[in-house]
C-alpha positions in Angstrom: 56.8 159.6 119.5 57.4 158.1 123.0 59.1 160.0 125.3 61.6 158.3 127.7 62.7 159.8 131.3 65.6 158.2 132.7 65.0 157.8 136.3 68.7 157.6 137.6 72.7 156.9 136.7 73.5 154.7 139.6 73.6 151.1 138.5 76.4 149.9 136.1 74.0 149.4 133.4 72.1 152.2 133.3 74.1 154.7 130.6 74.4 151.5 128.6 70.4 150.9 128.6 70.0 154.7 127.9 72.1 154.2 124.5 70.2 151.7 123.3 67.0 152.9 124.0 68.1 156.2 122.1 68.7 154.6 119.2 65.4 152.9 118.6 64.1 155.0 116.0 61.2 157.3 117.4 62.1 157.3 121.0 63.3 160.5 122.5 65.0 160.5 126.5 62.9 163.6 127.3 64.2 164.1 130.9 66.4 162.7 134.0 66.0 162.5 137.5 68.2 161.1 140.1 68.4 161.3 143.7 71.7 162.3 143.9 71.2 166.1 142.1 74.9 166.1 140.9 74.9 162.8 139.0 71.2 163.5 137.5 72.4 167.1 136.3 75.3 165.5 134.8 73.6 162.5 132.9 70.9 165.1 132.0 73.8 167.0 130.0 75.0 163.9 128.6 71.8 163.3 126.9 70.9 167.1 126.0 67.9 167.4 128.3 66.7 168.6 131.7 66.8 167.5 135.0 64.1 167.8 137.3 64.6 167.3 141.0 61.5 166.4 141.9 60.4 162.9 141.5 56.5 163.5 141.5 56.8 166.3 139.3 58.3 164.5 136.4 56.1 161.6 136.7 53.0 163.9 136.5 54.5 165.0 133.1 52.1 164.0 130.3 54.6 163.9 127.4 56.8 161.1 129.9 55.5 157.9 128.8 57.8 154.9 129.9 60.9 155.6 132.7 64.6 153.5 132.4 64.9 152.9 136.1 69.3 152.8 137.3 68.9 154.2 140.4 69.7 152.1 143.7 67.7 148.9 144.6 67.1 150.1 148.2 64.8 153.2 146.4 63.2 150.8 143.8 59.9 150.0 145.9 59.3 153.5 146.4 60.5 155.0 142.9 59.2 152.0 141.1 55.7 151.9 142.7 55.4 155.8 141.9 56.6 155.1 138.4 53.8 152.4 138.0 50.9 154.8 139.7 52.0 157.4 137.3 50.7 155.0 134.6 54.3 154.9 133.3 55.6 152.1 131.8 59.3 150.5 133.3 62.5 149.0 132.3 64.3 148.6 135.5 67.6 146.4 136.4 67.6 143.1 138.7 67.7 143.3 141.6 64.2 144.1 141.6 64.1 144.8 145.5 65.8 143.8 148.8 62.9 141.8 150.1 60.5 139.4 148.9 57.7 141.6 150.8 58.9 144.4 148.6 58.7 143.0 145.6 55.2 141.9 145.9 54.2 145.3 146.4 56.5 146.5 143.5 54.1 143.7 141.5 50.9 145.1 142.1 51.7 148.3 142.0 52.4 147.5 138.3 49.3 144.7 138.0 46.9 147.8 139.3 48.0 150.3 137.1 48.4 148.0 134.1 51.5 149.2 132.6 53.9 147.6 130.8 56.9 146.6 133.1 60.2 144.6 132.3 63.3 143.5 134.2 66.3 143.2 133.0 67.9 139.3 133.3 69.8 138.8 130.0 72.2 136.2 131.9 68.9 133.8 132.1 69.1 133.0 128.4 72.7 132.9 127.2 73.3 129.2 125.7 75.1 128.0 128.5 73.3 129.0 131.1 70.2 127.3 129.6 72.8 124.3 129.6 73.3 124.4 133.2 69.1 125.0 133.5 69.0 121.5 131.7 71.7 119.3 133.3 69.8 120.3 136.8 66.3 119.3 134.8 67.8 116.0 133.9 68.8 115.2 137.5 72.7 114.7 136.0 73.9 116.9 138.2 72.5 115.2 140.7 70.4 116.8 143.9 71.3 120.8 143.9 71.8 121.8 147.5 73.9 125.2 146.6 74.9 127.4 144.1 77.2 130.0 144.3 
């Protein structure tokens, strides 16, 4: 059975990703950590398991085999390189990182450890955006200079 940690409550989406990743028949959210102690202990007692404080200590957990990452996108270099170092594999939420720099390091950090990794951009394939993706591919929209 896989065991799940969810690795923060900050972003919006993150209780919603934890409910349907506990319904998938098999999967059990085995711990929470946060970097806001307070939130973490709370979202750990929403889901029935523990809290642990310490970043590097529940990564090192053997029985932890994929993280939900929700916590804020200035920590996801740092959290999400650990995660992927750990040999865990990651769900995380756009914004993958501030900078373009980061990023890159958030990618081979993944590449090197060779674990599965997946970002969140449902938007990207709802009908009408794939509408908007082919009016621009058609040119009828004529030469895109901004978006906003």
């Amino acid at each position: 059975m896989p065991d799940i940690a969810l690795i923060g409550e900050w972003h919006i989406h993150a209780p919603e990703y934890a409910v349907e990743v506990s319904k998938i028949p098999g999967v059990k959210i085995a711990a929470v950590w946060d970097n806001d102690r307070v939130r973490g202990e709370k979202y750990a007692e929403t889901w029935r398991t523990g809290f642990e404080p310490n970043l590097d200590t529940l990564l090192a957990r053997k029985d932890i085999d994929a993280v939900l990452v929700g916590c804020p996108t200035n920590l996801h270099t740092e959290v999400i390189t650990k995660c992927a170092r750990a040999g865990k594999h990651i769900f995380t939420e756009k914004v993958l990182a501030a900078t373009y720099r980061e990023a890159e390091a958030i990618g081979k950090a993944v590449k090197e450890a060779g674990v599965r990794f997946c970002i969140s951009l449902p938007f990207k394939s709802y009908p009408y955006n794939m509408f908007a993706k082919e009016l621009v591919e058609k040119g009828t929209l004529g030469k895109i200079t901004g978006l906003r």
